[in-house]
N, C-alpha and C positions, 0 to 999 in steps of 0.2 A: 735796377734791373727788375725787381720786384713789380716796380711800378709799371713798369713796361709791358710785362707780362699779365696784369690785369689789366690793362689796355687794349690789348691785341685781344685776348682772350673774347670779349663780347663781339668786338670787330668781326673776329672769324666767326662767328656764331651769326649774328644782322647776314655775312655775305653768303654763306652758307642759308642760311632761310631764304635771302631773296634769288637764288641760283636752282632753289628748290620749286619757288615760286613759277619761275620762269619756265622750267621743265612742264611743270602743270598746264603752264597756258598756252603753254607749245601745243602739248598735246592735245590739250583743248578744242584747240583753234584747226589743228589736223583731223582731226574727228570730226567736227562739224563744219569744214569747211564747203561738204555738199550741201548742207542743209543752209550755212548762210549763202550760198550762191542762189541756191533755190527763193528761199526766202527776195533775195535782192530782184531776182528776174519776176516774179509775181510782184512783188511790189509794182517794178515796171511794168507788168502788163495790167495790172490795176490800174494806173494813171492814162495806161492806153485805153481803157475799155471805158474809163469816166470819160477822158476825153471826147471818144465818140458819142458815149450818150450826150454830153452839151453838146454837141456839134449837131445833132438829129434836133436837140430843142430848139437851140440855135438855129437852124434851119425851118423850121416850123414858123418864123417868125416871118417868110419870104412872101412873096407873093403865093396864091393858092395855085397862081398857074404852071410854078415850078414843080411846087411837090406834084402838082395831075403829071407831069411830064416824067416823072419818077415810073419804073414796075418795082413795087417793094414789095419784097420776097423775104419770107420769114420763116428757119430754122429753127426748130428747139434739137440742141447739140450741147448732152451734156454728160460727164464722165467718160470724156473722150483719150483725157493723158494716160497712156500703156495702151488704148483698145486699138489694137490694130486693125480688127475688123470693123469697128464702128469709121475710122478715119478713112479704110478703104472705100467705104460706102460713100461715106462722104464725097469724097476725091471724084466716083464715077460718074455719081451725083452730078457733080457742078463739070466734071469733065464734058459730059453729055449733053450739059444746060447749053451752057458756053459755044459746044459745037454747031448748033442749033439756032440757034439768037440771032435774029436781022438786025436786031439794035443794042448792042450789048452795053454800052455805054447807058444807056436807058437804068441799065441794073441796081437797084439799091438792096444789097442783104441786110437782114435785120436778125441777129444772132442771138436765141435765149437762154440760157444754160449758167455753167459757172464760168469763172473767168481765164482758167484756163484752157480749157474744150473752145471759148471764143478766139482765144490767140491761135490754138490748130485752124480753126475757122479760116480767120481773118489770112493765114497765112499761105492753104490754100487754093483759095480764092485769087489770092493777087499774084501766086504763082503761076495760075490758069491763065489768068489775065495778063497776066507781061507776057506767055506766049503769040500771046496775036496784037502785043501792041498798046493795052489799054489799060495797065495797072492803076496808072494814074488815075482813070477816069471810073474806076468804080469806087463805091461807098460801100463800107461794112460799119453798120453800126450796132449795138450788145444792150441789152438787158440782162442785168445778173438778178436772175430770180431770188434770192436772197435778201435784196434791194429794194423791192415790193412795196408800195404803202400799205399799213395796214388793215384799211379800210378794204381794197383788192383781194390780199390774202384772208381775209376772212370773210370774204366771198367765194372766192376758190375752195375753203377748207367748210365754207358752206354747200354748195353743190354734192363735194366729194363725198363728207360725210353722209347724205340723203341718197346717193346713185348707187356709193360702192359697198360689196358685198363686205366690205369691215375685215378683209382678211391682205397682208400685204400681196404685193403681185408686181410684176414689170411698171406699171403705168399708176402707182401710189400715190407718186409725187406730185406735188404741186403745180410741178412745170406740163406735165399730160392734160393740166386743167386750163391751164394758161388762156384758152383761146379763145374760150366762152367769155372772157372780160378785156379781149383785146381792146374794145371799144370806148372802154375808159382808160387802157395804159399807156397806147399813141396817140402824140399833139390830135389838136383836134381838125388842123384842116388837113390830114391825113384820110384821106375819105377812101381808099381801096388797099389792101393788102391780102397773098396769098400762104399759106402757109403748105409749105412741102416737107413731106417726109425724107430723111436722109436715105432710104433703099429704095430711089426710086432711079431709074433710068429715059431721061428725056426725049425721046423719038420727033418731037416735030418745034416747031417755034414758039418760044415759051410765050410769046407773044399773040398769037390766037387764042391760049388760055386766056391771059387777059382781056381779050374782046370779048369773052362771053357774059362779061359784066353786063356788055349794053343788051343781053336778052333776059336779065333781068327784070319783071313787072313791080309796079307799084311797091307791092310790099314785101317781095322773094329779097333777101338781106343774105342768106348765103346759102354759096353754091355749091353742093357735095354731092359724091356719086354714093349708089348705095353698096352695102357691102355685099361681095361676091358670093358668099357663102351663107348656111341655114343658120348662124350663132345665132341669133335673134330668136329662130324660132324657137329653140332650145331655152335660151334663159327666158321667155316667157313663157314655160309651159303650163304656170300654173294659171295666168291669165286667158291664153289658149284651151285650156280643158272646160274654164267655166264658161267661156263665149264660141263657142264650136264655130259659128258663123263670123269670126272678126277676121279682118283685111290683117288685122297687126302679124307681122312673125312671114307673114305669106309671102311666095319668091314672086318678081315683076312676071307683067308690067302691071298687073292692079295692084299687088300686096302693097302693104308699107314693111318693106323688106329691114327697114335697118339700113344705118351709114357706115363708111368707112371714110376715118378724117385723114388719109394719105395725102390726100390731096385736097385743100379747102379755099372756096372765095370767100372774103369777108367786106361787105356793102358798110363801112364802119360810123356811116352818118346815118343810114337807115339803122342800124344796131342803136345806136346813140338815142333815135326818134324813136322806135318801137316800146311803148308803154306792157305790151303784150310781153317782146322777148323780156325785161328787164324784170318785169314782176316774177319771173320763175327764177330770179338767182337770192331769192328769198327760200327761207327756209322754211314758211306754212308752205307756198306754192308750190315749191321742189317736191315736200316731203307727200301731197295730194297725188300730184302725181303718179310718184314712186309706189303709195298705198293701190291707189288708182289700178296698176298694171303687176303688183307686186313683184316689183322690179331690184335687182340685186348684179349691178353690173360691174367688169374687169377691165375695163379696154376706157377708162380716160373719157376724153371730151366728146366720141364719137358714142357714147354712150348718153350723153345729154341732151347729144342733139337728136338722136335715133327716138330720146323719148319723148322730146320736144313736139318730134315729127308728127306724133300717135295722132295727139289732137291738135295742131297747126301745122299742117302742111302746105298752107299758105304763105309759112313762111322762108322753104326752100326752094331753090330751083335744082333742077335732077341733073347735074353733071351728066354727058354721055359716058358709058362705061369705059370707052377708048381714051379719056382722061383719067383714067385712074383704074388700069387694068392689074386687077390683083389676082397674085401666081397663086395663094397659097390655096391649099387643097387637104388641108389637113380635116375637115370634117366630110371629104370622100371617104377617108380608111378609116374612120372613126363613127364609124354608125349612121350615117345620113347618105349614104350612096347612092341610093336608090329615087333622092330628089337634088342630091347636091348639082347636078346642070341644069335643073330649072332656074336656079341662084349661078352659077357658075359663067351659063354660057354670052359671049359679048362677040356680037357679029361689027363691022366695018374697023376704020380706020382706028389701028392703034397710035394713041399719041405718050403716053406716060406706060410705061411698064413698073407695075409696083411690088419687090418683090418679098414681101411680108412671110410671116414665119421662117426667115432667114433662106425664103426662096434664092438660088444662085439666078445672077444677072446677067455673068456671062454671057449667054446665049443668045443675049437680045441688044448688045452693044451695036452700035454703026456707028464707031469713032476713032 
């Protein structure tokens, strides 16, 4: 009996521990059971978003006459999971696009951001698109900035450092830089891509943007409209004070007003060839520049090429302002009233309404 009972004794103690055990992992496993769903669903859209990028290289591989047959349209969309205003944007965005498009099938997105901001993307996009029929036949393809060779990002973290005013702000990131090196990041017989802002609302066939490639000259490589408002003049005052007579900061059509990259062409074989653009994403040249205009900028890539523009403006071509008609007017109530419609004003056909400083869009939908 004796012996029985120290038998039993450790037995009920092992089942006891492993009863205890089990309670733990229970719990465990309930606790975190959002987090490994989470976990599982990024995983899968990780393998989704590798896939597409080999599929975009993989494709590069085609004849050059398929990719010319492509309009590839480029988004940076990113910290989009929870922003419900950012996804609404999004949504009107390609809502707008889509309504518009003679050839919609033509469409290839090219999505930049994190990986999950590219699944709201990717998804949509093909929800738009199975409305009229053609999910199938559009391509969404991702670059997760993160991904980057490093040779690229420390070019990007070259530029930034020499433009921006050294203090964080909306457009810090790497990804606002991105576009100034598109030119080394897509295959290379990829020779035309535009890049849209997500607050934009598309009024006419996004396909006539794309025509105005061929009013491109010899060595105009990209095409951007200027910015609607006096910012420029303002962040070069100090270059403005010591040259009273320079064109730089001044509202059109003589100034060199400054850009806005809401809306950008990128000529990406002439980018490739340009000895001139390429030497400025070095850090003496950047940094000549910058000394040059004593330049301390907040606004990302449209700040690179605005200062680009100063002394090569041969190598822009001037978007009409009705490709990229920007609402915001926040430097009306803000001290420049009294020239902000020398900058502001844009007579004919609007084609892009862009509605920056969180302008409402509403107003200007027809869809």
């Amino acid at each position: 009996m004796r012996f029985l009972f120290k038998l039993v004794r450790p037995t009920i103690f092992l089942l006891t521990l492993f009863a205890f055990l089990l309670l733990i992992i229970s719990i465990y496993l309930v606790f975190n059971d959002g987090v490994a769903k989470r976990n599982r669903i990024l995983g899968i859209m990780h393998l989704a978003g590798v896939r597409e990028e080999l599929d975009l290289l993989e494709r590069a591989k085609t004849p050059k006459s398929f990719m010319d047959s492509e309009q590839l349209i480029m988004f940076l969309f990113n910290n989009a999971d929870g922003n419900k205003q950012l996804q609404n944007s999004f949504t009107m965005c390609l809502t707008s696009l889509f309504s518009k498009a003679s050839n919609p099938q033509a469409l290839h997105f090219y999505i930049a951001g994190d990986v999950e901001s590219y699944y709201i993307a990717k998804t949509v996009i093909q929800s738009i698109a199975k409305k009229i029929g053609i999910h199938n036949q559009i391509m969404v393809s991702y670059q997760n900035i993160s991904q980057l060779e490093d040779n690229v990002l420390d070019t990007i973290h070259t530029v930034r450092q020499q433009i921006s005013s050294g203090k964080e702000h909306r457009f810090s990131s790497p990804l606002f830089y991105l576009s100034i090196i598109l030119h080394k990041v897509m295959p290379h017989n990829v020779s035309q891509i535009i890049l849209l802002d997500v607050d934009l609302v598309i009024a006419s066939d996004i396909s006539k943007l794309f025509s105005l490639f061929n009013n491109f000259d010899q060595e105009q490589a990209i095409g951007i409209a200027r910015e609607n408002q006096p910012v420029y003049q303002t962040t070069l005052w100090e270059y403005r004070k010591n040259n009273p007579k320079t064109r730089v900061g001044e509202p059109p059509p003589k100034g060199l007003t400054g850009f806005n990259s809401g809306v950008v062409l990128f000529d990406l074989q002439k980018l490739r060839a340009s000895s001139k653009y390429n030497s400025f994403l070095t850090e003496e040249r950047m940094n000549a520049l910058v000394q040059k205009y004593k330049f301390q900028g907040h606004l990302g890539d449209q700040d690179f090429y605005t200062l680009l523009s100063f002394d090569y403006e041969e190598l822009f071509y001037i978007l009409p302002c009705g490709w990229n008609r920007q609402l915001c007017q926040w430097w009306k109530h803000n001290g420049l009233g009294e020239k902000f419609d020398l900058y502001y004003n844009c007579s004919g056909v609007i084609h892009i309404w862009h509605g920056n400083c969180e302008t409402s869009l509403l107003n200007y939908t027809t869809f």
